[in-house]
Structure formats: C-alpha cells, structure tokens
N, C-alpha and C positions, 0 to 999 in steps of 0.2 A: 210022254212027260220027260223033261229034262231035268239032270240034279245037277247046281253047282255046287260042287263040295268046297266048304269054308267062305260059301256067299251065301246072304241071306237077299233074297228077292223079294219084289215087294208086288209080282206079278208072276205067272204061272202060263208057261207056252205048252199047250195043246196039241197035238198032231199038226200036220201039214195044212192044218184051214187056219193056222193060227189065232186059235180061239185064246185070246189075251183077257184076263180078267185085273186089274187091279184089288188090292187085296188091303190097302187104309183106306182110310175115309172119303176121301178124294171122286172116286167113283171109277170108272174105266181109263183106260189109258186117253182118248179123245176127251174125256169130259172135262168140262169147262165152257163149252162152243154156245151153249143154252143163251140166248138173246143177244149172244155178241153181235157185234157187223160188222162185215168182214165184205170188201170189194177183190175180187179177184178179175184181172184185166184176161183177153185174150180164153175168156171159157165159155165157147160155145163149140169145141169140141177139144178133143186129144186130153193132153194132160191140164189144162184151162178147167174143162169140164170136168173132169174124175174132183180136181179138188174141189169147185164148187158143190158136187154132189156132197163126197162125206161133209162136208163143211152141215151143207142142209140139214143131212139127217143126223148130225148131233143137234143142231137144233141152234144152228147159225142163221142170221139173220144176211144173206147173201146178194151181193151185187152181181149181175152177170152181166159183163161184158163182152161187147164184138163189133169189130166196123159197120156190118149191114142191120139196119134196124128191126128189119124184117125175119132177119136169121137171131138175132139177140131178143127180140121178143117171142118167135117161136122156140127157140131152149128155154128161156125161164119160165113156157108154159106150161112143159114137159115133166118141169121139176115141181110146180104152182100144183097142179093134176095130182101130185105125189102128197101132195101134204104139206109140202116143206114152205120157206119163207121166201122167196126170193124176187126180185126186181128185175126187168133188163134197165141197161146203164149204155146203148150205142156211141162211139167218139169212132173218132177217126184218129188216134195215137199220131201221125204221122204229120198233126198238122198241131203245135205248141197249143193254142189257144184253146182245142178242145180238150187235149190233154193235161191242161189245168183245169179245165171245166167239168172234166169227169170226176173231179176228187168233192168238188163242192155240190154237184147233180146228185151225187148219191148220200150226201150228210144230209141234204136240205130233204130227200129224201124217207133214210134210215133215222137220220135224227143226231149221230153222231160215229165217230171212226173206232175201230177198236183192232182192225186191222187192214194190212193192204200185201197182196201179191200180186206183184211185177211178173207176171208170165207172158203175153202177148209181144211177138217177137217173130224173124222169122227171116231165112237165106235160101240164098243157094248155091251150089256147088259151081264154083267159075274157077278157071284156071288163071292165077297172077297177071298172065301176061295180056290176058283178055281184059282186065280190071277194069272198070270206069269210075270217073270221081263221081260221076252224080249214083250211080248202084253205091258206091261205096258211103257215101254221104244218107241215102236213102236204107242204108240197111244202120247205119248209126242211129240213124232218126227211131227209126221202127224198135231197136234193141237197146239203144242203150240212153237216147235224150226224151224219149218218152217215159222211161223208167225212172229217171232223175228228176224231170216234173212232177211225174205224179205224189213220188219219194217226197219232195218238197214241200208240197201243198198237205200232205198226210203229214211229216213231221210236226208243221206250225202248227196243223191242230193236234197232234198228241203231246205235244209241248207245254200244252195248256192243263191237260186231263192227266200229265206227267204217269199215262201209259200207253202203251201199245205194241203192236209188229208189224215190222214187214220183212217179208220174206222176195227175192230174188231169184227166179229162172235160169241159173248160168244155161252151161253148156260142159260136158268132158273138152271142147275146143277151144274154153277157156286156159287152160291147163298146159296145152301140148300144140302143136303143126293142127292146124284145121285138116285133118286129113280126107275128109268127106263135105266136108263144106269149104267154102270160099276162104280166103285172109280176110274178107272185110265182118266175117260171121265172127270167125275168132277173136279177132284183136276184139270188134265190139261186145261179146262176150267177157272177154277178160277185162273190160274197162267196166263192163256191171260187175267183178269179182271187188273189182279196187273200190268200186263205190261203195257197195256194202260193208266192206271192212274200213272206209275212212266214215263214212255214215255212223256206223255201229258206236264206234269210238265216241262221237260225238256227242252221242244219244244217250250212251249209259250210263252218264250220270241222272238222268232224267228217268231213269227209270222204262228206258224206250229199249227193245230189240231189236237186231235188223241179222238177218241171215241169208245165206244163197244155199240153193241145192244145185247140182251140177250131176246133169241127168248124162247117161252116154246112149246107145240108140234105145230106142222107144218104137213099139207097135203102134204108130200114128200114120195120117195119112202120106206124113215127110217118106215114110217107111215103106210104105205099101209097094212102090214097084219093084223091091229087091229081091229077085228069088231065093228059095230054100238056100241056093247053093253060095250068094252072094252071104247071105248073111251068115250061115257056119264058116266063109272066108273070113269074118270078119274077125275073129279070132278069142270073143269073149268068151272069158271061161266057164262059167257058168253054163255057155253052149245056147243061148237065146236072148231075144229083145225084151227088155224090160216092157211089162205093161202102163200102161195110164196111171193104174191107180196104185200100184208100186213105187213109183214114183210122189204121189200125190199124198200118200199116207207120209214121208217123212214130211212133204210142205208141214201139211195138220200140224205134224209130231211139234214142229219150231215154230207153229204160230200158237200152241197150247202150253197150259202151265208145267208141264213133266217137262217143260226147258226152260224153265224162267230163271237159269242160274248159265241160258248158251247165250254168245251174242258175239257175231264178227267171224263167223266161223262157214264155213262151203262143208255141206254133206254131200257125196258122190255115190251116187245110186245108180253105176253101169257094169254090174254082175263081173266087177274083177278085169273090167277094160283096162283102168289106169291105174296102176298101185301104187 
C-alpha cells in the first residue's frame, strides 16, 4: 500500500499486480468501455492486440482489424471464444479507398463510432543513404495517411454525436534521431504527433478527444531478434522492454472517462528512454 501524504486519492495501488480499485461511484479505473465501439486498426497482434483485448473484457464492443482476412478473422475468434464482443474489420490501410472504407464497414456494422485507435503502422531500420522515395512514400502511407483517413471519416461522424476519441500510435522516434528505425519511420511518426495535436485543437470544442501514446521499445515481434545483450545496450533505465499490454493500458487510460478533461497531449510509455 502507498500513502500520499496531503493527497487524497480516489483509488488505492496494491502491491506489484497493481490491483487498482476506484473508490466513487464511477466504478474501476477502465469502466466506462460496457457497449462502446471502439475500432482499433493494426490488432491482430503486438500492441494492436493487447488493447483490443482489455478493450473486450471491459465490455467493448471491438473492431479487429488486419490486412489478411484470414488472420483478422482468426484473432477475433480467439477473442469471440472468450466471451467478449468483437468483429474482424480486414482493409488494406495502404491503399486510401479501403482505408476510408474501414471506418464506414465497421459503423454499418457495430451501428455507430465511439472510438478509434490509429495503431497499425510499421518500418524498418535503413540507413539514409540507402533511402528510396517509394519505402519512404510507402512507409507515409502505412503510418501516417492511413491514420489521417481513417481520423477523418471517424471525426465527420463524431461531429454529429458531438462525442468521442481517438487515440494515436506514435513512436519514442517521434521525439528525437530515429535511432533504431529508418528517417522515413520518424519523420512519419512525428507527422502523426503534429496530427493529433492540430486534430485535437480542432475537435475540442465539439466535445471530441484526440491523444497520441508514444511507445519506446516493446516485446513484439519488431523486437524479437534482439539479444539479452543488445537490448541491456540499449540503455533504458528501468532495464527492459516494455510489454504489450503496458503500453495498451495507457491507450484504454485516454480512450476512457478518468481523461475526459486530456486532449492534444503524447503519453511516453518507454521505461525512462526519453525524458
């Protein structure tokens, strides 16, 4: 148990399983999710997936998205098996028409939008001098004109119901030198930071949120070939890779009501990478 002396909390942190109880009326810190619908793009695995899941088991009404149809329908089986509410939503992000299409495939759907996360995204590590316009073109597409689509088509309709969120994927390489990924991962990265915060602007009079998380490394499979020794190199203090769903819990945190007063704002979730 933690005391803060001359703070009054309105929730109670438990040992190291971080057993959080909310303590008004309100219910847990998650709650609120009970029949929303909520598309999350790029979640048929990594961090995509972690947030679909808690998404479900508060009791979200969840999009799952993923380029191959076949893979997008087998995850939201997985999660269907579980109890929970969810759809697959396959697009191909990379090509405009379907990534307007996937915003209206899952209203016509779920019935109506109540939120959207921009996660699906994805580089690789090139060195400058190697650069190509069409990688570099094709990784814009992938991170940052897919997310501006779909951001669009979700706006018009939260504009109408004058509520909603979306939440934004950065990167730590939004922020600083892409030091592990490509310049075309960064710059696009930091063109989604600028979005959400011109976005967000926009939107708050309407009673709309829009937020970025900016993850720094992650146990995904981007991660997987880095040995022990590569990634204690890496220099995070905290001394390891942030999990999925460490990450995924702040998405929840700024797609739920216990933020209904953030909006235009980047959380960094990389154990003390960037300060």
């Amino acid at each position: 148990m933690f005391l803060l002396i001359g703070t009054v909390l309105p929730f109670e942190i438990r040992n190291s399983e971080f057993d959080i109880r909310y303590w008004g009326g309100a219910g847990n810190v998650m709650n609120g999710f009970k029949d929303k619908k909520i598309l999350v793009t790029g979640s048929t695995r990594g961090i995509g997936f972690a947030i679909a899941e808690i998404l479900a088991e508060q009791g979200a009404v969840v999009g799952i998205h993923g380029r191959d149809e076949g893979r997008t329908a087998e995850v939201a089986g997985t999660l269907t098996a579980k109890g929970f509410s969810v759809f697959p939503v396959a697009a191909d992000l990379g090509n405009p028409d379907e990534a307007v299409g996937l915003i209206k495939r899952f209203v016509k759907q779920a019935g109506s939008l109540d939120g959207l996360v921009n996660n699906a995204g994805g580089g690789k590590a090139v060195a400058f001098r190697g650069m190509k316009l069409e990688d570099w073109r094709n990784t814009f597409s992938a991170n940052l004109e897919a997310a501006m689509l779909a951001s669009r088509e979700a706006y018009v309709l939260m504009r109408k119901s004058k509520q909603g969120c979306i939440v934004n994927v950065a990167s730590i390489a939004a922020h600083g030198p892409g030091k592990w990924m490509g310049a075309d991962y960064a710059a696009s990265k930091a063109g989604l930071v600028s979005l959400t915060k011109t976005l967000a602007f926009e939107a708050a009079r309407l009673g709309i949120r829009v937020n970025a998380v900016s993850p720094g490394m992650v146990a995904t499979d981007m991660t997987a070939s880095l040995s022990e020794e590569m990634k204690q190199g890496l220099g995070i203090p905290l001394g390891r890779l942030a999990k999925p769903e460490e990450v995924a819990s702040v998405v929840c945190f700024l797609l739920s009501d216990q933020s209904s007063f953030i909006t235009g704002q980047v959380l960094h979730v990389n154990g003390g990478l960037w300060m």
